[in-house]
SESE-893658 format. One record per residue: chain; residue number from 0; x, y, z of N, C-alpha, C in turn; residue in three letters. Coordinates in nm, 3 decimals, padded with zeros to 5 digits, always signed. Layout:
(rec "A"; NUM; (X; Y; Z); (X; Y; Z); (X; Y; Z); "ALA") ...
This chain:
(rec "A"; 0; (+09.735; +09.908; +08.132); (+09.687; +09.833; +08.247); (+09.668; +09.688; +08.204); "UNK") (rec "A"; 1; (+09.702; +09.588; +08.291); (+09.656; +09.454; +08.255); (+09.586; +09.380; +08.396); "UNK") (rec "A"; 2; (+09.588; +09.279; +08.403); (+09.501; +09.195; +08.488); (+09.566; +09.041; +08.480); "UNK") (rec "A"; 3; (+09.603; +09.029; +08.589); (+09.689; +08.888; +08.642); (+09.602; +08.745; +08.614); "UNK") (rec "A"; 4; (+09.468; +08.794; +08.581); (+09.410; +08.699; +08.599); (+09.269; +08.736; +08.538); "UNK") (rec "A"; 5; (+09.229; +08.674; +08.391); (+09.046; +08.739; +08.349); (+08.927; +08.676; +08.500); "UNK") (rec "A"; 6; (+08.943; +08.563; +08.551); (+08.885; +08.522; +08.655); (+08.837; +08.660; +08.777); "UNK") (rec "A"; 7; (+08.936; +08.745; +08.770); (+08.943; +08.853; +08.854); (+08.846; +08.952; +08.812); "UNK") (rec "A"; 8; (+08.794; +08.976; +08.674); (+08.783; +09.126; +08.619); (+08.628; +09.188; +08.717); "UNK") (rec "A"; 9; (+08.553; +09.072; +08.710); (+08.427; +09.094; +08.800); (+08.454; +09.139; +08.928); "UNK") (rec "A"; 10; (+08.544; +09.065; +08.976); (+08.538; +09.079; +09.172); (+08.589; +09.224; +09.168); "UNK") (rec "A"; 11; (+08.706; +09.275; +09.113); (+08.793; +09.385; +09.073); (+08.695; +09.494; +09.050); "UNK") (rec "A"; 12; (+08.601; +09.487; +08.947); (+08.530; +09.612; +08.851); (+08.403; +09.621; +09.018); "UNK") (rec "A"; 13; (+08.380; +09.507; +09.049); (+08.265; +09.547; +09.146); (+08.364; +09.639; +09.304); "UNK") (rec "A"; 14; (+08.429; +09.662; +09.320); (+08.504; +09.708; +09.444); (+08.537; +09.791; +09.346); "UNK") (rec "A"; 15; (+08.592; +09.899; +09.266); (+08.602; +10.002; +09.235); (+08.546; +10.126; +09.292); "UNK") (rec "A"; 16; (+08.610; +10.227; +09.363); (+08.555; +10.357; +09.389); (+08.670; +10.441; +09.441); "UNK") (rec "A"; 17; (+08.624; +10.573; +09.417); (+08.729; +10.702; +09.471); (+08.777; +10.634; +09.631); "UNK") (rec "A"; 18; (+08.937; +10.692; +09.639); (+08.996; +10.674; +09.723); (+08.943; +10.823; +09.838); "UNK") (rec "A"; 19; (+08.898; +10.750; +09.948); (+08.853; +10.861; +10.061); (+08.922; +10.788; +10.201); "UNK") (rec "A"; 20; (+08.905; +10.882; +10.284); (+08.959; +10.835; +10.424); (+09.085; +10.881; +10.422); "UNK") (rec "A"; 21; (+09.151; +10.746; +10.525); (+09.306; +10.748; +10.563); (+09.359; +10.713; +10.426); "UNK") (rec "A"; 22; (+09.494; +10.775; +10.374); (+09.617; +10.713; +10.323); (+09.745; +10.660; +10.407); "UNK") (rec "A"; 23; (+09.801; +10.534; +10.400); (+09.912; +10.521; +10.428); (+09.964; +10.537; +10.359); "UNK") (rec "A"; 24; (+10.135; +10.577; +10.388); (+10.217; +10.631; +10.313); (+10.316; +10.594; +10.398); "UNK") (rec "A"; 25; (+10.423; +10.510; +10.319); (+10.552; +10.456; +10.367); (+10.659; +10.528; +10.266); "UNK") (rec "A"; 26; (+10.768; +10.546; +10.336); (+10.924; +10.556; +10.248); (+11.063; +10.541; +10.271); "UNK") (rec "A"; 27; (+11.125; +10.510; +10.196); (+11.248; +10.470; +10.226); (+11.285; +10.423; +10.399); "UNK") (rec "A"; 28; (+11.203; +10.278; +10.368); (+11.222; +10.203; +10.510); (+11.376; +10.213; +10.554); "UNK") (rec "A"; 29; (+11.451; +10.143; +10.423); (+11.568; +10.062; +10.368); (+11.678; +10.158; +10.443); "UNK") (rec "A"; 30; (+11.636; +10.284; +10.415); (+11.720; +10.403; +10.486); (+11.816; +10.467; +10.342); "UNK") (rec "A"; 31; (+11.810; +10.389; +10.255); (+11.880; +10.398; +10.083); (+11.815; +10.443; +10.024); "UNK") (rec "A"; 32; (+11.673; +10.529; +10.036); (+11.593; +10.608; +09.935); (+11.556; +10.720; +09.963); "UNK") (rec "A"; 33; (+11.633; +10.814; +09.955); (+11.636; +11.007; +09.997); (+11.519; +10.978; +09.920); "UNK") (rec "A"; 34; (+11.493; +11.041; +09.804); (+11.387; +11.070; +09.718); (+11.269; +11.010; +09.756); "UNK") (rec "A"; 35; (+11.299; +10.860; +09.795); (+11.140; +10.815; +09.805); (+11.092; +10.841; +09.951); "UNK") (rec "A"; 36; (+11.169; +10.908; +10.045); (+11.155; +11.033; +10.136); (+11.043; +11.124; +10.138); "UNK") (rec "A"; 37; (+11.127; +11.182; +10.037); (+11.052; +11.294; +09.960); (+10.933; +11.309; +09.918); "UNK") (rec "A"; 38; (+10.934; +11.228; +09.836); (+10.818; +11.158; +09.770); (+10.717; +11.108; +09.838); "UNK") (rec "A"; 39; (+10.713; +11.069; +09.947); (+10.666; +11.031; +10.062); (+10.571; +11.213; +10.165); "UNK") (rec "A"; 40; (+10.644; +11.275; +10.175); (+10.635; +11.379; +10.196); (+10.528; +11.519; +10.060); "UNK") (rec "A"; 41; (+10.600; +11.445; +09.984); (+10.466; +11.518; +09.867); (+10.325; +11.432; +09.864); "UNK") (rec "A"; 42; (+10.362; +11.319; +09.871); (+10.212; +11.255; +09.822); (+10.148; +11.314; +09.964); "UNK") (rec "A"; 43; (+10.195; +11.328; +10.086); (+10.098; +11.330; +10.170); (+10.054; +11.452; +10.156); "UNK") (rec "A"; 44; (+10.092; +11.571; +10.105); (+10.090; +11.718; +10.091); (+09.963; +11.671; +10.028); "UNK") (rec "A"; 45; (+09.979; +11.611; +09.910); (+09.822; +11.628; +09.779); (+09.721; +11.550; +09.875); "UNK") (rec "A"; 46; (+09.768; +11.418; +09.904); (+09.622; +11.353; +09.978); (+09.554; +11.469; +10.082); "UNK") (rec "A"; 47; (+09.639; +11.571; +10.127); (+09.577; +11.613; +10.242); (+09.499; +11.741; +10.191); "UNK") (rec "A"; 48; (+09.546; +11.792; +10.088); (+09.477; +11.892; +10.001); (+09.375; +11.848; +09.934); "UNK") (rec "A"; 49; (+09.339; +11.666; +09.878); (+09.216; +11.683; +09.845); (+09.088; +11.599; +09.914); "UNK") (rec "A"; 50; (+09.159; +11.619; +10.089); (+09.100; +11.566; +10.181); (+09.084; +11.477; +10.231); "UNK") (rec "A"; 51; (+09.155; +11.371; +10.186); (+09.262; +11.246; +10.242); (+09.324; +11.276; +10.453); "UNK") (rec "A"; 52; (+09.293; +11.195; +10.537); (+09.402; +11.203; +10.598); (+09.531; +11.105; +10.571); "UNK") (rec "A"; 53; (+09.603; +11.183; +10.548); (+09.762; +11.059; +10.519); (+09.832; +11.040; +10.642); "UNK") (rec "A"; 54; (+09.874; +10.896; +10.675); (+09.977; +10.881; +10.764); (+10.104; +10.817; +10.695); "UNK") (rec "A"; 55; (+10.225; +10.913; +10.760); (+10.316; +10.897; +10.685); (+10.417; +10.850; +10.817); "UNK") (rec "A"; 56; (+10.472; +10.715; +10.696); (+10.563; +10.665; +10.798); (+10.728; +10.647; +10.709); "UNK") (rec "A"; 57; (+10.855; +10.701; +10.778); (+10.951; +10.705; +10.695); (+11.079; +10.624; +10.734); "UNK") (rec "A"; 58; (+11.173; +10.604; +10.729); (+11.299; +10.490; +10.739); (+11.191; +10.393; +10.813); "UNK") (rec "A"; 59; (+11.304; +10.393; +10.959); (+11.243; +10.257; +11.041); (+11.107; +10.282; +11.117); "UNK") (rec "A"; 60; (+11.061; +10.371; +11.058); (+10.887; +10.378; +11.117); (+10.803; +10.272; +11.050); "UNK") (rec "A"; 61; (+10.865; +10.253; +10.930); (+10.811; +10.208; +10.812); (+10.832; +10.066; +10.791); "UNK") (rec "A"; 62; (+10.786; +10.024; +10.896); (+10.778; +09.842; +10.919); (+10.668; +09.727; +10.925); "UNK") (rec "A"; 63; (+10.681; +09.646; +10.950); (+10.566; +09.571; +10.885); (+10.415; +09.554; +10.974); "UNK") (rec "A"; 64; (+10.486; +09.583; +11.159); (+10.402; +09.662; +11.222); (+10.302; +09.712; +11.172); "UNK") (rec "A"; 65; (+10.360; +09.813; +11.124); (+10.297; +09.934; +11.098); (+10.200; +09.942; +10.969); "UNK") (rec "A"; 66; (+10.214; +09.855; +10.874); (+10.196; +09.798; +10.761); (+10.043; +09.723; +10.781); "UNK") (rec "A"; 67; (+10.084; +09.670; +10.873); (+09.969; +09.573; +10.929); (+09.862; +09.621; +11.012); "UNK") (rec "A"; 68; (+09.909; +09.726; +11.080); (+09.790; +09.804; +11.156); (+09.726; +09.895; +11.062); "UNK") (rec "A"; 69; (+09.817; +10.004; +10.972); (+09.735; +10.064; +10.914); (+09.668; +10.049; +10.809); "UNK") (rec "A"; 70; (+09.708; +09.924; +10.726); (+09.629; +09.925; +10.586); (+09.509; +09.867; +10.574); "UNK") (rec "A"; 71; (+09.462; +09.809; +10.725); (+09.311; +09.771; +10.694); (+09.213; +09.893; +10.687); "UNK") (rec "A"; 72; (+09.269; +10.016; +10.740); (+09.125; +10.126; +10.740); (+09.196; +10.179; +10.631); "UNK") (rec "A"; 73; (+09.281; +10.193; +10.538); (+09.349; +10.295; +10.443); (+09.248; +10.261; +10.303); "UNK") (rec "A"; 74; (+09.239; +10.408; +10.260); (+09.156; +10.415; +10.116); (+09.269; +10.413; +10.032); "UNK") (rec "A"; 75; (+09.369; +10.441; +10.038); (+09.492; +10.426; +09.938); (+09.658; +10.388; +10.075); "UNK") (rec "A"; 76; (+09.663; +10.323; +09.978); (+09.839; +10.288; +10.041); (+09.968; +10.323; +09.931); "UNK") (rec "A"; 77; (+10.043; +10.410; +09.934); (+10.183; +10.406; +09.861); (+10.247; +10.354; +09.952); "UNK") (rec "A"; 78; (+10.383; +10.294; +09.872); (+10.453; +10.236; +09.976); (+10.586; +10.242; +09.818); "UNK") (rec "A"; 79; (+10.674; +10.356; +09.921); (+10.805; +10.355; +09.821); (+10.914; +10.293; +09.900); "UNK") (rec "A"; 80; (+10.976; +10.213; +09.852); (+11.040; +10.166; +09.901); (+11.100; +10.019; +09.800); "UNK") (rec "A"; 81; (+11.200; +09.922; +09.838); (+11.240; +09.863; +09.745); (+11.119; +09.717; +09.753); "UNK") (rec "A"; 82; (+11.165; +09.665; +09.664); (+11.068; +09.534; +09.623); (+11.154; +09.385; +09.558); "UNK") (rec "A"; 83; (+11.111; +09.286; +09.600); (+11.249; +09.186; +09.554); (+11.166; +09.028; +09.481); "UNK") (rec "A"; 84; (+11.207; +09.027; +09.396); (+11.129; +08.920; +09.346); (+11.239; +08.792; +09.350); "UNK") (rec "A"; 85; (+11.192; +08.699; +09.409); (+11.243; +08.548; +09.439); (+11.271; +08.447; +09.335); "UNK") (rec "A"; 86; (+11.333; +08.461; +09.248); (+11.291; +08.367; +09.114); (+11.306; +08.242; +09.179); "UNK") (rec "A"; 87; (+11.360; +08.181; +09.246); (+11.348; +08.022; +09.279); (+11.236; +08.024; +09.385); "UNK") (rec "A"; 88; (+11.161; +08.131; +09.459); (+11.035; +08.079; +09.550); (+10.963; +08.192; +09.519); "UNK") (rec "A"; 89; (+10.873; +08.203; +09.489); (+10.816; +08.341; +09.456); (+10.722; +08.389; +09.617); "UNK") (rec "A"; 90; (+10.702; +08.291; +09.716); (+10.660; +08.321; +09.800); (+10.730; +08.379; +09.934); "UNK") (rec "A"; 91; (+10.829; +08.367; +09.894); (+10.953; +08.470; +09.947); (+10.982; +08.611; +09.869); "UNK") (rec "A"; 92; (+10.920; +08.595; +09.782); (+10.930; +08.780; +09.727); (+10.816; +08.898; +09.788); "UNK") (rec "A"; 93; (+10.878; +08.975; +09.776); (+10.773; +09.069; +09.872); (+10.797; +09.182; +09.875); "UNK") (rec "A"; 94; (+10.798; +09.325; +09.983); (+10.829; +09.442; +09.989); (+10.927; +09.443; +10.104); "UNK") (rec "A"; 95; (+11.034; +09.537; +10.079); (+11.123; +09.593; +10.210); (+11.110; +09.698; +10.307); "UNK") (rec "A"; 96; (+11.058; +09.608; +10.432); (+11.013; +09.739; +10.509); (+11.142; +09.754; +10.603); "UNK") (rec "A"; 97; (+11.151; +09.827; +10.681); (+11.212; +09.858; +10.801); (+11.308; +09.746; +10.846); "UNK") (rec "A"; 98; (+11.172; +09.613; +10.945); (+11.280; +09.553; +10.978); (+11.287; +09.411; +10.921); "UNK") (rec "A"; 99; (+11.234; +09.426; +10.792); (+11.254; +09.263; +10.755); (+11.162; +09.283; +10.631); "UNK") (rec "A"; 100; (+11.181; +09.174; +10.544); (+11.082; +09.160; +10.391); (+10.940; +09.110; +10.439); "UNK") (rec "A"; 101; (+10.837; +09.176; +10.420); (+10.715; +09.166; +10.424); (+10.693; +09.067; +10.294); "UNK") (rec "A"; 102; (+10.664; +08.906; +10.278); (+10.696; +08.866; +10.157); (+10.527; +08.826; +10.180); "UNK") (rec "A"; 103; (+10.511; +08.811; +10.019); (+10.404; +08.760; +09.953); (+10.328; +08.630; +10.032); "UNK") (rec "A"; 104; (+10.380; +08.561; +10.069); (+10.348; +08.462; +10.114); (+10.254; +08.492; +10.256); "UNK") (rec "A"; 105; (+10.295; +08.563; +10.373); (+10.252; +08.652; +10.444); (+10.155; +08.756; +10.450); "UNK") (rec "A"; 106; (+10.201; +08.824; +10.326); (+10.084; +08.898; +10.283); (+09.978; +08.839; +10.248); "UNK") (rec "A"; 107; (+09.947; +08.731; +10.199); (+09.832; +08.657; +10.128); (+09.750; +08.594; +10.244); "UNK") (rec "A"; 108; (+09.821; +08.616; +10.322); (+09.765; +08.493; +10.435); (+09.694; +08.591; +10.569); "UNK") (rec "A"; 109; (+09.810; +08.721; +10.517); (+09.715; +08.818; +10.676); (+09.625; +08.928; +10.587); "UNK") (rec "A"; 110; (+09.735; +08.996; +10.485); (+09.661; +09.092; +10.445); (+09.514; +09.137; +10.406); "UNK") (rec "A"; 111; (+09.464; +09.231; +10.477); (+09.314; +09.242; +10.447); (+09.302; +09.403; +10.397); "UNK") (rec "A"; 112; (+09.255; +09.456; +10.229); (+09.268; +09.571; +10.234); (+09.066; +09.659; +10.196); "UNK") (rec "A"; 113; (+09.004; +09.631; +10.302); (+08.862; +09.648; +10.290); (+08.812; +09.754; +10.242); "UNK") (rec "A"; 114; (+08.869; +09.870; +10.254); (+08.883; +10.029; +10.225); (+08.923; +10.041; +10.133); "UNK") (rec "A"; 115; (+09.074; +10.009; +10.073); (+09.147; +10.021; +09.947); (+09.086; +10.097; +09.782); "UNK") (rec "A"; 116; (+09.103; +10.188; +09.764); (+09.019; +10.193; +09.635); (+09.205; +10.187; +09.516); "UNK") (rec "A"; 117; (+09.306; +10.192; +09.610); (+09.394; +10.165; +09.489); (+09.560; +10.158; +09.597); "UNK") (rec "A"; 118; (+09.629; +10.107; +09.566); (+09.772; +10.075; +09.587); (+09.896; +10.121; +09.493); "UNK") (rec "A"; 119; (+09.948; +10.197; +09.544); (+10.115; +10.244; +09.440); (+10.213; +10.167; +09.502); "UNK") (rec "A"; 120; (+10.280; +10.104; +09.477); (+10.383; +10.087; +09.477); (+10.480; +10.134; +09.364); "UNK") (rec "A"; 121; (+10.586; +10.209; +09.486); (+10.662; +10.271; +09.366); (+10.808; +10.209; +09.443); "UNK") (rec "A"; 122; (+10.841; +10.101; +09.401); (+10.937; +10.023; +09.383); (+10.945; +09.928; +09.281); "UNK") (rec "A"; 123; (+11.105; +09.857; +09.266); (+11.192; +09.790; +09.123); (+11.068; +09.681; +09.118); "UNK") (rec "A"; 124; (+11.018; +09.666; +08.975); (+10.989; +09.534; +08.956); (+10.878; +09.496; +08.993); "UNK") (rec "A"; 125; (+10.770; +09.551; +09.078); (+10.671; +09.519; +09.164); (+10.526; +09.458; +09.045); "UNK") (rec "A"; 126; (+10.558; +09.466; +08.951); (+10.460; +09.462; +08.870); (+10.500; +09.359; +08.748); "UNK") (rec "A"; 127; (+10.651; +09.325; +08.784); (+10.643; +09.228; +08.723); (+10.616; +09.118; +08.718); "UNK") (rec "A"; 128; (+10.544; +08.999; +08.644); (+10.478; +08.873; +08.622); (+10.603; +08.733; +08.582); "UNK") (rec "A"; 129; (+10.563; +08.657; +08.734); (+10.699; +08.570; +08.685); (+10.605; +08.403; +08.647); "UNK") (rec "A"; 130; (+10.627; +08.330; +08.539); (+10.543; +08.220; +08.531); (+10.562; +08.090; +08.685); "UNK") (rec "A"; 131; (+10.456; +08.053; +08.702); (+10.459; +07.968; +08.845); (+10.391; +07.838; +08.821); "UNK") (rec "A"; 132; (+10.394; +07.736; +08.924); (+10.293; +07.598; +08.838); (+10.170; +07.620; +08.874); "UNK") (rec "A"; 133; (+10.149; +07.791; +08.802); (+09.992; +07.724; +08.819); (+09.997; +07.806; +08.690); "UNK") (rec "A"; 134; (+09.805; +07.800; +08.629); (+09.820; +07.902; +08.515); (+09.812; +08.044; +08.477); "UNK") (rec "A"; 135; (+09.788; +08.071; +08.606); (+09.822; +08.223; +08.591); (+09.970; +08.283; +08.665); "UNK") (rec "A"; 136; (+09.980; +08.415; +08.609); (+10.104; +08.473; +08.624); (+10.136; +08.486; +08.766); "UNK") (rec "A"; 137; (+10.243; +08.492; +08.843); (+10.241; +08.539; +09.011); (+10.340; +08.688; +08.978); "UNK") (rec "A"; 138; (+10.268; +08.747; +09.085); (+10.308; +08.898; +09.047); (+10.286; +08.953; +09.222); "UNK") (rec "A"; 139; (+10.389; +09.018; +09.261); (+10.335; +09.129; +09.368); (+10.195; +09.176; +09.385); "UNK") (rec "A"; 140; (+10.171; +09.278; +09.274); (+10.079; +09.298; +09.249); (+09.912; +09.217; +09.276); "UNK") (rec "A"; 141; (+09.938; +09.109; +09.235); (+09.821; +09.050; +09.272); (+09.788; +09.004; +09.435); "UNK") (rec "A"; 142; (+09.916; +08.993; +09.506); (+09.868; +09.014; +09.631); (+09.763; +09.152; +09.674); "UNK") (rec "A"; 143; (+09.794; +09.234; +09.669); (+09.728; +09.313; +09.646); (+09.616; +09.358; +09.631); "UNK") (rec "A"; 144; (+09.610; +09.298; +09.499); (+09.469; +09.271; +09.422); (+09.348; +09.121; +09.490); "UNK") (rec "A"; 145; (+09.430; +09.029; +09.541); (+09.365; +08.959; +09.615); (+09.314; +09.002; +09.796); "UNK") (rec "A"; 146; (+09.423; +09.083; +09.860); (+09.421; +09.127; +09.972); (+09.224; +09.256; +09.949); "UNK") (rec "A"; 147; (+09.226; +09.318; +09.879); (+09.114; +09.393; +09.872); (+09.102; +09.526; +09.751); "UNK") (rec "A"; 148; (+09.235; +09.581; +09.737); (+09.242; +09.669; +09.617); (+09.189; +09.635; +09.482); "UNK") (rec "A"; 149; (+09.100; +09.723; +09.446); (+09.091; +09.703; +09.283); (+09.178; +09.740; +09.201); "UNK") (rec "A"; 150; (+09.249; +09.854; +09.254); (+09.344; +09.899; +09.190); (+09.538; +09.901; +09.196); "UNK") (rec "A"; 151; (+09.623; +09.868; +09.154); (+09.762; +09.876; +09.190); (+09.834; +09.912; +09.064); "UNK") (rec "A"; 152; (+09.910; +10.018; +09.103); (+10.001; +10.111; +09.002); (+10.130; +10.043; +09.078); "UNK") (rec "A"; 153; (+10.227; +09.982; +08.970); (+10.332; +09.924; +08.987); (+10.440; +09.925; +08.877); "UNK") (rec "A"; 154; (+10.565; +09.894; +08.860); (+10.644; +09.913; +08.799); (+10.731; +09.758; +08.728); "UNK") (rec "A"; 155; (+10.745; +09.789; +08.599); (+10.790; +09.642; +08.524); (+10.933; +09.663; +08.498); "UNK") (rec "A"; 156; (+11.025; +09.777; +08.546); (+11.113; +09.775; +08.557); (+11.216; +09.794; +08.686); "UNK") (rec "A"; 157; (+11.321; +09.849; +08.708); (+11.417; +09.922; +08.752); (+11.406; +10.011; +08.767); "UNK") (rec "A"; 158; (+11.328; +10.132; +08.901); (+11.331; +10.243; +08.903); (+11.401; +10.316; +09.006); "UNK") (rec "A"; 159; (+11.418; +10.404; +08.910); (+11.509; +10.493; +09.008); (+11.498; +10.551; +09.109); "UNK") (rec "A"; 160; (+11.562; +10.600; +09.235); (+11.473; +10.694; +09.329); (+11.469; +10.796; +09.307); "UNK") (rec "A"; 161; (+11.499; +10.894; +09.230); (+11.449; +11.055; +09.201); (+11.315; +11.023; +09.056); "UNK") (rec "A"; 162; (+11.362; +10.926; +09.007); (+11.279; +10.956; +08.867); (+11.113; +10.906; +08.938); "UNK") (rec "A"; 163; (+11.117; +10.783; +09.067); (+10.999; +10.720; +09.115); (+10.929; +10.823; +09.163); "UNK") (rec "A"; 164; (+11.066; +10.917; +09.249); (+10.973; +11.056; +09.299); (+10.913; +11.157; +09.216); "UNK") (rec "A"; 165; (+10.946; +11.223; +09.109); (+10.903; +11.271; +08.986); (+10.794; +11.188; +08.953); "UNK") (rec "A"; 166; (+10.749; +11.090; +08.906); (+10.678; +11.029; +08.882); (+10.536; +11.040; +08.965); "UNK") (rec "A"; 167; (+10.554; +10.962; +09.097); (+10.437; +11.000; +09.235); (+10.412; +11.126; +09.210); "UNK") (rec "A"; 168; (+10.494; +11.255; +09.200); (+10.423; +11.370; +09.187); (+10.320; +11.410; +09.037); "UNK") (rec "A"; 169; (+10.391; +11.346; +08.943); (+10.292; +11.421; +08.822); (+10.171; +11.284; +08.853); "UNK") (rec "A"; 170; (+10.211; +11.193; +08.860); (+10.104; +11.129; +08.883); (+09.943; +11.158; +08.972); "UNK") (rec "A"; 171; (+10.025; +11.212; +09.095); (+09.887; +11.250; +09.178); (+09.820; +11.383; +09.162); "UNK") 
């Protein structure tokens, strides 16, 4: 685990707690991710077994709409699906929903996650840290982490869609 920012560790450690309530759950907006389908379809199985309600939204359900209505009451959000990092604007990088890139820039400016006790993203790259002019790192992730989550499970590489789905499952 790391932290985008030591400035953060207080605000972060004080919002910490078990994920209860609603889950959102997005997958394969893109319509290019069978597995993260799937995967989509298991996580909601476990949230609902350990008393989670999950709402699950899949291809073009899975838009920014929808994104926006549900993640202010959500105690956890996955969201599988792809992720695109901007190296010449980083405020154009963001997540791929349905009908258009939900980018960082946007997110920072609407997103509110009050409930949140943690965020998966299980898409390429989402966790990776690109240097920006300021002094800390810009990362997906820290939208996120600024929007209301203490927590975000993200990825520093290239992942696959069966191995992301394997993964979401031993994970939860």
């Amino acid at each position: 685990s790391y932290l985008p920012s030591p400035a953060l560790t207080r605000t972060i450690a004080a919002r910490r707690k078990p994920p209860t309530g609603e889950a959102l759950i997005m997958g394969n907006p893109s319509g290019d991710l069978p597995y993260a389908e799937q995967e989509a379809g298991w996580v909601s199985g476990y949230l609902s077994s350990k008393g989670m309600r999950p709402s699950v939204f899949v291809g073009g359900q899975a838009d920014t709409a929808c994104l926006e209505r549900h993640a202010p009451s959500a105690g956890l959000l996955h969201l599988a699906c792809h992720s695109v990092l901007d190296p010449e604007d980083f405020s154009r990088s963001g997540i791929e929903l349905a009908n258009r890139r939900l980018t960082v820039f946007e997110m920072t400016a609407k997103l509110e996650l009050p409930e949140a006790a943690m965020v998966y993203l299980s898409s390429c790259d989402s966790g990776v840290a690109m240097p920006g002019r300021t002094d800390e790192l810009m990362a997906i992730v820290r939208v996120f982490l600024y929007a209301g989550s203490p927590a975000v499970l993200a990825t520093l590489w290239a992942l696959d869609d069966s191995a992301g789905g394997a993964f979401a499952d031993h994970f939860y």
